[in-house]
N, CA, C and O atoms as a Tripos MOL2 file, in Angstrom:
@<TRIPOS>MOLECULE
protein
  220   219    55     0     0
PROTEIN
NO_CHARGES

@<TRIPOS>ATOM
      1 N           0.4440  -22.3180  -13.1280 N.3       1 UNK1
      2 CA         -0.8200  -21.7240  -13.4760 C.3       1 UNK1
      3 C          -1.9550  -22.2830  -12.6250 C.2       1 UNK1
      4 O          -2.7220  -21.5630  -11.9850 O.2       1 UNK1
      5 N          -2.0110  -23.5760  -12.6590 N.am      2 UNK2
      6 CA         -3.2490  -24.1250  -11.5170 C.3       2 UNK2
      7 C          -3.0090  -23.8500  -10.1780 C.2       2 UNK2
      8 O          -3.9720  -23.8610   -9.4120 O.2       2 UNK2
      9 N          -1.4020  -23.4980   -9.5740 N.am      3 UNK3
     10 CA         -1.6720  -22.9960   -8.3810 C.3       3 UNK3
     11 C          -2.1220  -21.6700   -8.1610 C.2       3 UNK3
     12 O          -2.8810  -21.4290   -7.2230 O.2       3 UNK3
     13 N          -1.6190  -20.5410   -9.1490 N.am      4 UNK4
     14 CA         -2.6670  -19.5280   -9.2230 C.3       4 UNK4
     15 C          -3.8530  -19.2560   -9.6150 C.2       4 UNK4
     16 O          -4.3470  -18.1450   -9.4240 O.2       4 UNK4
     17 N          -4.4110  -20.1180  -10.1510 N.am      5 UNK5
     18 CA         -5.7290  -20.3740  -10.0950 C.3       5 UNK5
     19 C          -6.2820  -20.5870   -8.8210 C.2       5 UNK5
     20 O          -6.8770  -19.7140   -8.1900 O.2       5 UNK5
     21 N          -6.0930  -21.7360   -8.4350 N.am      6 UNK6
     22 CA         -6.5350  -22.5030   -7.0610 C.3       6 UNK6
     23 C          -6.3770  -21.1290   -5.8140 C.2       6 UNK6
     24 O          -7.2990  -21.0710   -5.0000 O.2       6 UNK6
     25 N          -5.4290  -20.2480   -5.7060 N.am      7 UNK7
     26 CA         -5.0860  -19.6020   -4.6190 C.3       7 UNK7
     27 C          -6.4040  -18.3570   -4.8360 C.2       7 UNK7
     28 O          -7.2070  -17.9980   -3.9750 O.2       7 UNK7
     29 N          -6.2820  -17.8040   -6.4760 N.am      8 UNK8
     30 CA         -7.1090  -16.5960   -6.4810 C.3       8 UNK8
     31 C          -8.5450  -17.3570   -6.2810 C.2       8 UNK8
     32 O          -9.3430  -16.5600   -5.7890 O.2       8 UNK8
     33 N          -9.2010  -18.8010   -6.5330 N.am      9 UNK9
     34 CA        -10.4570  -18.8770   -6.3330 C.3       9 UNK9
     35 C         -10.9370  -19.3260   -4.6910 C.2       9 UNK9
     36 O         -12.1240  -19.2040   -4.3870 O.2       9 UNK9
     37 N          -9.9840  -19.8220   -3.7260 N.am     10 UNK10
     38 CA         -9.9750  -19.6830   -2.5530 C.3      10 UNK10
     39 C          -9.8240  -18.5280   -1.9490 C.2      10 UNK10
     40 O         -10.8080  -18.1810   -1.2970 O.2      10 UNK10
     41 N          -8.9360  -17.8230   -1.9450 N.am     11 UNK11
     42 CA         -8.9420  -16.2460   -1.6290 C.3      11 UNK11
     43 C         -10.1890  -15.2690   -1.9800 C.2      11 UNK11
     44 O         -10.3720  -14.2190   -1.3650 O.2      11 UNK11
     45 N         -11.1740  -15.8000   -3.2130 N.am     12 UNK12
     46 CA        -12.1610  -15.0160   -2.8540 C.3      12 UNK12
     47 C         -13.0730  -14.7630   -2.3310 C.2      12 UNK12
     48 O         -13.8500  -13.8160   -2.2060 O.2      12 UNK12
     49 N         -12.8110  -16.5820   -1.7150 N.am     13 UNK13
     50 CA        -14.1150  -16.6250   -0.8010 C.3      13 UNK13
     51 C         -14.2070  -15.8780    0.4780 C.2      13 UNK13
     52 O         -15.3200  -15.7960    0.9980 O.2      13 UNK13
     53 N         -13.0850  -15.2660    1.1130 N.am     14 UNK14
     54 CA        -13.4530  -14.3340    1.9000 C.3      14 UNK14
     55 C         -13.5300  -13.1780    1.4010 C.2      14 UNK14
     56 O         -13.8650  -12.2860    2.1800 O.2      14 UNK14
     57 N         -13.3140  -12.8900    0.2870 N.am     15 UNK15
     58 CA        -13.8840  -11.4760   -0.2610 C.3      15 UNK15
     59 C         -15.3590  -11.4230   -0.5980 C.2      15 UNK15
     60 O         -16.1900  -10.6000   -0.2150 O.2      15 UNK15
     61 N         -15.5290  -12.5820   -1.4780 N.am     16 UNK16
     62 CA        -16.6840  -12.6380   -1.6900 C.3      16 UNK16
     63 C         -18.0280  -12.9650   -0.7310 C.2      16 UNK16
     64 O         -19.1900  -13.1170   -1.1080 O.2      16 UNK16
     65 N         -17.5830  -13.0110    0.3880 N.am     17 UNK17
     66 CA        -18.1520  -13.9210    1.9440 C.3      17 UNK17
     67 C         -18.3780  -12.4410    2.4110 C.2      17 UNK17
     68 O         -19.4870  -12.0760    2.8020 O.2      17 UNK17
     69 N         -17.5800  -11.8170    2.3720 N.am     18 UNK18
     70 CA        -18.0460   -9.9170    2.9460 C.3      18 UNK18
     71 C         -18.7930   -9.2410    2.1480 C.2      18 UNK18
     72 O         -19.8100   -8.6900    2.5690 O.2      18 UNK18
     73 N         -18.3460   -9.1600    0.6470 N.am     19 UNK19
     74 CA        -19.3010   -8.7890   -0.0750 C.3      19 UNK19
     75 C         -20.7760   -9.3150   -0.3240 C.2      19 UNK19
     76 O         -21.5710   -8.7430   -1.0710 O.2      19 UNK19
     77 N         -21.0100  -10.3070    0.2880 N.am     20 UNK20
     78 CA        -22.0050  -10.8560    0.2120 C.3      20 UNK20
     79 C         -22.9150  -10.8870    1.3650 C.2      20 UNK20
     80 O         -24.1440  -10.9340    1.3060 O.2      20 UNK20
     81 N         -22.0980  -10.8520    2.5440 N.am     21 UNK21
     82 CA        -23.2500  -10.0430    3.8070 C.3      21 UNK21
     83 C         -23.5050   -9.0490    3.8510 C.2      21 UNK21
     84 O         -24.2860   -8.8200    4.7750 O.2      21 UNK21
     85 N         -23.1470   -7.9340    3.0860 N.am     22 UNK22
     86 CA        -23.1960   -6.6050    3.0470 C.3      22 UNK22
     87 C         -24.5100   -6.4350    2.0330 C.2      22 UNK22
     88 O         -25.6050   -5.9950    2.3840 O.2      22 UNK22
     89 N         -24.1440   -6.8920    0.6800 N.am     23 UNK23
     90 CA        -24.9090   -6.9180   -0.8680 C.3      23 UNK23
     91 C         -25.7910   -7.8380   -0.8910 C.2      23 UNK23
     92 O         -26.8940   -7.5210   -1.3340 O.2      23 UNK23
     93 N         -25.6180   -8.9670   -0.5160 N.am     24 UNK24
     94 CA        -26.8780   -9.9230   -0.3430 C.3      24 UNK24
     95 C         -26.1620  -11.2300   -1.2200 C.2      24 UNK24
     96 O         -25.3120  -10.8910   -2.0440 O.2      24 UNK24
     97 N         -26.3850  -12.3460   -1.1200 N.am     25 UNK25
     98 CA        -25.9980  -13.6410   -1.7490 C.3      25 UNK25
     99 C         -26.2960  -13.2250   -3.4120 C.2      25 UNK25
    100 O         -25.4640  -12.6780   -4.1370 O.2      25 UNK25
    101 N         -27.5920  -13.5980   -3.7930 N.am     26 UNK26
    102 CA        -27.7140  -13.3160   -5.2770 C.3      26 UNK26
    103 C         -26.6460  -12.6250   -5.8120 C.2      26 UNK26
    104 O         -25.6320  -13.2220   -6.1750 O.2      26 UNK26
    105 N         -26.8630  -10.5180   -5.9660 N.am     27 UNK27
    106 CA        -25.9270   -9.9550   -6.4080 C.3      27 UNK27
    107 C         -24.4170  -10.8630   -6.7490 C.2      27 UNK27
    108 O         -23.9270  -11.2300   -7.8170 O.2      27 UNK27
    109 N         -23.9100  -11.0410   -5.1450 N.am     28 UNK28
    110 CA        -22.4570  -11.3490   -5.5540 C.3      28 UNK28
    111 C         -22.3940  -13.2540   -6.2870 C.2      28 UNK28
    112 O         -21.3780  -13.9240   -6.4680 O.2      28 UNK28
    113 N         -23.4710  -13.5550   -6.4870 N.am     29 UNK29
    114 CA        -23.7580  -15.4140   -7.5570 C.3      29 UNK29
    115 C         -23.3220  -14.7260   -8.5890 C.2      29 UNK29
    116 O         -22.3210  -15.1420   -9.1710 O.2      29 UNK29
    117 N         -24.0800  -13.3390   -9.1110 N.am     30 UNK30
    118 CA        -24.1290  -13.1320  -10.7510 C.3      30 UNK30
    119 C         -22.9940  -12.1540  -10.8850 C.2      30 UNK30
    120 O         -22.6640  -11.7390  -11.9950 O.2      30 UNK30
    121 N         -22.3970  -11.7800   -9.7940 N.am     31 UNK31
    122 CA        -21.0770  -11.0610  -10.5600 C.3      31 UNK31
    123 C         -20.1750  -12.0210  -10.5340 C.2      31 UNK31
    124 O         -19.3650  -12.0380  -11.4610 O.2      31 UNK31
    125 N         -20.0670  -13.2860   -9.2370 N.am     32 UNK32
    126 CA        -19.3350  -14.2460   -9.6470 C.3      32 UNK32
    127 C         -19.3660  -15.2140  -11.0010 C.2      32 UNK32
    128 O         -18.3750  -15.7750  -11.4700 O.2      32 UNK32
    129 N         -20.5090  -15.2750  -11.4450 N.am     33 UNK33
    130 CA        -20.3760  -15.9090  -12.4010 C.3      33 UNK33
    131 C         -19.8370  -15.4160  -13.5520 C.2      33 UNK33
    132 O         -19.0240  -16.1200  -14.1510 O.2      33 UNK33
    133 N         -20.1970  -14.1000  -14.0720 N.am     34 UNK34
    134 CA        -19.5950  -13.1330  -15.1030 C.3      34 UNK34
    135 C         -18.3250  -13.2160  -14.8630 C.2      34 UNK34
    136 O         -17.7320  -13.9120  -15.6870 O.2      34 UNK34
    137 N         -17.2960  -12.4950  -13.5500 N.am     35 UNK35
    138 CA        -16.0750  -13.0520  -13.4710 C.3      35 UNK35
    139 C         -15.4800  -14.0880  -14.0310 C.2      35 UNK35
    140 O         -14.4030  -13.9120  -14.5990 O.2      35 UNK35
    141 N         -16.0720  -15.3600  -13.9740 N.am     36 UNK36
    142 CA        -15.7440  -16.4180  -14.1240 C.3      36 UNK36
    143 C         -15.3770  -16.6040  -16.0010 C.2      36 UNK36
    144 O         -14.4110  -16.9950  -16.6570 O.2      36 UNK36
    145 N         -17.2180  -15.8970  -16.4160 N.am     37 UNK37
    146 CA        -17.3880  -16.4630  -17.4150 C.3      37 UNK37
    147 C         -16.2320  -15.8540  -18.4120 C.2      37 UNK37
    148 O         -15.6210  -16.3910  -19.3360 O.2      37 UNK37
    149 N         -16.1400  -13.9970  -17.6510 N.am     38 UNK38
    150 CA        -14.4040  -13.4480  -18.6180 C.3      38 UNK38
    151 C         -13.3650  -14.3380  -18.3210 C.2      38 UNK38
    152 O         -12.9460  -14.8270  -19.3700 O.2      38 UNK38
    153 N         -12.7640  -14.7600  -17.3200 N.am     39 UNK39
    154 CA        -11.8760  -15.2120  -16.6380 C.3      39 UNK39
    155 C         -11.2690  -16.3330  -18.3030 C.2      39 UNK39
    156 O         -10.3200  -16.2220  -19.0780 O.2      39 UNK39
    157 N         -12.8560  -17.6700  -18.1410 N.am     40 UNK40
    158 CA        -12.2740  -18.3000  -19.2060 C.3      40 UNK40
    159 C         -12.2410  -17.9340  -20.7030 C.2      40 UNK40
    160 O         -11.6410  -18.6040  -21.5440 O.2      40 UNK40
    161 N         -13.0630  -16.6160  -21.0060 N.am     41 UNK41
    162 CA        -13.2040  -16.0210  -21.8690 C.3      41 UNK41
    163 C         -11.1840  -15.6860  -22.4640 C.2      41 UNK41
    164 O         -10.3050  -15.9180  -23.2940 O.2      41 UNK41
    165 N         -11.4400  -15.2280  -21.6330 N.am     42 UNK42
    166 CA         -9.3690  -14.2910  -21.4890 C.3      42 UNK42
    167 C          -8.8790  -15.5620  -21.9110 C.2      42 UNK42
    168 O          -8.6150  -15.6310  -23.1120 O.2      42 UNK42
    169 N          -8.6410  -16.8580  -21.0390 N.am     43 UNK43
    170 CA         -8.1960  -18.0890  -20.8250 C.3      43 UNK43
    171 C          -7.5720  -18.5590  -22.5430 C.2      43 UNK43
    172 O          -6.4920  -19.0330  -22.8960 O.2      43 UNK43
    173 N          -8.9620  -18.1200  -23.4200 N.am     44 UNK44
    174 CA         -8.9290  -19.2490  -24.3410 C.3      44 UNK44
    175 C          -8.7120  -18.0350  -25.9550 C.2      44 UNK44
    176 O          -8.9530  -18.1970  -27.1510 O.2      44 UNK44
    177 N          -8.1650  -16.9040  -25.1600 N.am     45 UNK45
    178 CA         -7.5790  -15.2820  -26.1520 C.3      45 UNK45
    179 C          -6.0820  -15.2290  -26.1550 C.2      45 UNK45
    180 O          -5.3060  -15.1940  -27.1100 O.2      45 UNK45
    181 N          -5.8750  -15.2300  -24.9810 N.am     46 UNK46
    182 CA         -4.3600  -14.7770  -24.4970 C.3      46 UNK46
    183 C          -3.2150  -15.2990  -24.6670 C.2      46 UNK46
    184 O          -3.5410  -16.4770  -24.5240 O.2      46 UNK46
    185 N          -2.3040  -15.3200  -24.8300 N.am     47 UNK47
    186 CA         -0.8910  -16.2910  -25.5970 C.3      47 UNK47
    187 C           0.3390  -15.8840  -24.5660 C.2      47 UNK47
    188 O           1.2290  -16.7170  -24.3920 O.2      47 UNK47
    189 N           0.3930  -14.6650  -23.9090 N.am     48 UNK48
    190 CA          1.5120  -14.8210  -23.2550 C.3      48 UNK48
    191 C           1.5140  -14.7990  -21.6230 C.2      48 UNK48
    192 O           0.9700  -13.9480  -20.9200 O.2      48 UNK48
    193 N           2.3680  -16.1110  -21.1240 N.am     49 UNK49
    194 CA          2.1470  -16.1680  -19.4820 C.3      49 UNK49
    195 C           1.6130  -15.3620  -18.6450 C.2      49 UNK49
    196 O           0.7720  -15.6990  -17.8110 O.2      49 UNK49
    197 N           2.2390  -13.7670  -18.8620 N.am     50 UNK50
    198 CA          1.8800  -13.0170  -18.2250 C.3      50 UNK50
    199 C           0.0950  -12.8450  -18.0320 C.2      50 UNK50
    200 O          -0.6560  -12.7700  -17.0600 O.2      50 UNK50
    201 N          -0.0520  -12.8340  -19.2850 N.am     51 UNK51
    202 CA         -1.7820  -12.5810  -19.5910 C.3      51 UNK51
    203 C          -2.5440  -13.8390  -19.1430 C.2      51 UNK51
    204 O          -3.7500  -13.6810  -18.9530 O.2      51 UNK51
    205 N          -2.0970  -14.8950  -18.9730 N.am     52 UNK52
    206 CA         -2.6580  -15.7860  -18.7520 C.3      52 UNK52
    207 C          -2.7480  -16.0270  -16.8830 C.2      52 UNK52
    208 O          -3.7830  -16.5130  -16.4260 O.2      52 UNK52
    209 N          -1.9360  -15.7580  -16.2160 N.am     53 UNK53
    210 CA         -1.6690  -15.0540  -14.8810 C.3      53 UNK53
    211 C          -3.0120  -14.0040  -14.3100 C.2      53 UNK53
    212 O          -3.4950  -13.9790  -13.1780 O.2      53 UNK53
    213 N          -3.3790  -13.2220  -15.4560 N.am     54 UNK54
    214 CA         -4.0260  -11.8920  -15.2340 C.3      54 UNK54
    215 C          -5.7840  -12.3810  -15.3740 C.2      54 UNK54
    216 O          -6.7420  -11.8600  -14.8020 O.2      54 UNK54
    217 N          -5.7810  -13.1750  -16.0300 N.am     55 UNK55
    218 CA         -7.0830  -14.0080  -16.9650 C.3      55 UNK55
    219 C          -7.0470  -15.3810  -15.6030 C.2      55 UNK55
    220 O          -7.8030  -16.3490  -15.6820 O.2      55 UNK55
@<TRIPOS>BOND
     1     1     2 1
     2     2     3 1
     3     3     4 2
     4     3     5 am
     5     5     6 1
     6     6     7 1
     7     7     8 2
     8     7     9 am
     9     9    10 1
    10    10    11 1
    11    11    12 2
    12    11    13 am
    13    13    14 1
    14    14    15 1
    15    15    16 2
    16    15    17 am
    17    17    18 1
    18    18    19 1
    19    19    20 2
    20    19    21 am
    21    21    22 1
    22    22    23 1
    23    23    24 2
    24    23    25 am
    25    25    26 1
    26    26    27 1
    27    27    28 2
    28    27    29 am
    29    29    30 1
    30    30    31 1
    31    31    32 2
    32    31    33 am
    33    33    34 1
    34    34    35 1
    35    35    36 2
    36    35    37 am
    37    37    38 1
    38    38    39 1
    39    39    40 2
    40    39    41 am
    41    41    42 1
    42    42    43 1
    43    43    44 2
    44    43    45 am
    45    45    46 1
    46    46    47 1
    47    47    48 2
    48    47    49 am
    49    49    50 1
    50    50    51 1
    51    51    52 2
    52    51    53 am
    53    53    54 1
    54    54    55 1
    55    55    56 2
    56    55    57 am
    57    57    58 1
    58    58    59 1
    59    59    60 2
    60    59    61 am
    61    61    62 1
    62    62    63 1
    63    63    64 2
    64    63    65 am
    65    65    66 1
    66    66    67 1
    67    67    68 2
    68    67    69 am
    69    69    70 1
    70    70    71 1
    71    71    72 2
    72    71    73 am
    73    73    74 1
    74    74    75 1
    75    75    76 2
    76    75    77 am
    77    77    78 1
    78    78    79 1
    79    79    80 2
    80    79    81 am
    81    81    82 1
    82    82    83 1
    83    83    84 2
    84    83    85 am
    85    85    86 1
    86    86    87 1
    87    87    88 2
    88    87    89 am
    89    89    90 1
    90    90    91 1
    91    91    92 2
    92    91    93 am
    93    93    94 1
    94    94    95 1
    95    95    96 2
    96    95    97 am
    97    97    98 1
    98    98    99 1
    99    99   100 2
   100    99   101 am
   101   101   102 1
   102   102   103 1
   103   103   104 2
   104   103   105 am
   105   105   106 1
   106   106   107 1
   107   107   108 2
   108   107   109 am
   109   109   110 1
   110   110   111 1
   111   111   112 2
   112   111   113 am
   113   113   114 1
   114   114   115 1
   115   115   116 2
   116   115   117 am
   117   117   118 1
   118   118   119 1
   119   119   120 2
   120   119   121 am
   121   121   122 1
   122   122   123 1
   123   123   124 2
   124   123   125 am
   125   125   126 1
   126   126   127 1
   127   127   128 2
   128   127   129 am
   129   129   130 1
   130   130   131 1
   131   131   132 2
   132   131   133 am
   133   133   134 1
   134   134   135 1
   135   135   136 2
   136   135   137 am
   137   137   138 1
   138   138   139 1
   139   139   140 2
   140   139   141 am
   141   141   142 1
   142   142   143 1
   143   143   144 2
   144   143   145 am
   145   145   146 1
   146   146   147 1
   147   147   148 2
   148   147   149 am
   149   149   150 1
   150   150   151 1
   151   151   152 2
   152   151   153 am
   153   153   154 1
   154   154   155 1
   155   155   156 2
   156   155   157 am
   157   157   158 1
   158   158   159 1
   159   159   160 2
   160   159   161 am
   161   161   162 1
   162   162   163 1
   163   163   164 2
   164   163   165 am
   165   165   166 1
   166   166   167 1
   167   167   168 2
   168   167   169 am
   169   169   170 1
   170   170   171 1
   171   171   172 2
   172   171   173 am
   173   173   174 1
   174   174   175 1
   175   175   176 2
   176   175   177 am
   177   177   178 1
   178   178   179 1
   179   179   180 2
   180   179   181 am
   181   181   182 1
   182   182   183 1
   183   183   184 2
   184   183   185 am
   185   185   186 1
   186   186   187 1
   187   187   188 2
   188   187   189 am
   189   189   190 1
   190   190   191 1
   191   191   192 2
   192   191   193 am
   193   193   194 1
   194   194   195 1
   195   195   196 2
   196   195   197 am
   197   197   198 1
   198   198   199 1
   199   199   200 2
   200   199   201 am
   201   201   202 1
   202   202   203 1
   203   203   204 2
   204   203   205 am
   205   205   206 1
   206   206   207 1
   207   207   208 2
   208   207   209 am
   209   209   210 1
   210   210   211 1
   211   211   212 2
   212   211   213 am
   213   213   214 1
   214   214   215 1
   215   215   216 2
   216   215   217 am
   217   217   218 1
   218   218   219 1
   219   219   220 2
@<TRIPOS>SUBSTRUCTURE
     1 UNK1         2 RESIDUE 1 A UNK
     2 UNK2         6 RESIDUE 1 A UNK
     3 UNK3        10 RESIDUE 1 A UNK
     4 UNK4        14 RESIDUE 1 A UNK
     5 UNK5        18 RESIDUE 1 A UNK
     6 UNK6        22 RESIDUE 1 A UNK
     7 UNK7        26 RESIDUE 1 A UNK
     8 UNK8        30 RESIDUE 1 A UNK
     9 UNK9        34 RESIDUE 1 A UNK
    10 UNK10       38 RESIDUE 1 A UNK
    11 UNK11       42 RESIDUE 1 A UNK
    12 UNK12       46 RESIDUE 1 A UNK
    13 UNK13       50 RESIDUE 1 A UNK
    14 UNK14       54 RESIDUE 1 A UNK
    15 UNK15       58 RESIDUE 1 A UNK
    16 UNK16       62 RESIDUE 1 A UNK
    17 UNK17       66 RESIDUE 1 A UNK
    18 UNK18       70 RESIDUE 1 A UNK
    19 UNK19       74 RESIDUE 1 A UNK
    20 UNK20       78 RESIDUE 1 A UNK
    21 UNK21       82 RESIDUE 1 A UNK
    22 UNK22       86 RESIDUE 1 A UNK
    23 UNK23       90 RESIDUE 1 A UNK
    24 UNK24       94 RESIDUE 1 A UNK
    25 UNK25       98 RESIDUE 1 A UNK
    26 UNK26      102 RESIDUE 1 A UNK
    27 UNK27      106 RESIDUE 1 A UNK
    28 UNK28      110 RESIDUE 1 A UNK
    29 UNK29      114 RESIDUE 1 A UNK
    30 UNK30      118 RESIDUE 1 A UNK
    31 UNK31      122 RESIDUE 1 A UNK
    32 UNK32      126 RESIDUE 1 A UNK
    33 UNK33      130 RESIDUE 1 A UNK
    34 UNK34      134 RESIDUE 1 A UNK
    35 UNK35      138 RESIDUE 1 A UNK
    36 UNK36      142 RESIDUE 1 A UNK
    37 UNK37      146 RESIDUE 1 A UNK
    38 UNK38      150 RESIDUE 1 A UNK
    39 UNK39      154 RESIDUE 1 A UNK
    40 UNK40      158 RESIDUE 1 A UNK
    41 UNK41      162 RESIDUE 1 A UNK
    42 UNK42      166 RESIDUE 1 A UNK
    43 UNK43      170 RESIDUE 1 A UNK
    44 UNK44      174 RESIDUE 1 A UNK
    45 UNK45      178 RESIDUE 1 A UNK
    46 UNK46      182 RESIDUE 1 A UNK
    47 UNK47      186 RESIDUE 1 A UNK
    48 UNK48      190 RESIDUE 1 A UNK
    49 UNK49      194 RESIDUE 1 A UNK
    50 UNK50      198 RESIDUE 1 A UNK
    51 UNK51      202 RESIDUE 1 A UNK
    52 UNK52      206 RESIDUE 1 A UNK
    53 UNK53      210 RESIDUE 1 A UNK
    54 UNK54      214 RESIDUE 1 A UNK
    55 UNK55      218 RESIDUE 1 A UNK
């Protein structure tokens, strides 16, 4: 689980690095953070591996 963690929050930095010269820094701070904030939202709902993978 922490290596898929670790891979999807490195990997977005070049997503989020394009989306963000395009959209502007701010925008993509506050959708990153919302992401985040479901992410552990899901984290602390979900019971089976799979979902926890997805979260």
């Amino acid at each position: 689980m922490l290596g898929v963690s670790n891979l999807s929050q490195q990997g977005m930095f070049l997503i989020g690095g394009t989306l963000a010269d395009r959209y502007g820094c701010k925008p993509m701070i506050l959708v990153g953070c919302a992401l985040r904030t479901v992410a552990c939202a899901l984290l602390a709902v979900v019971q089976p591996p799979s979902a926890l993978v997805v979260a």
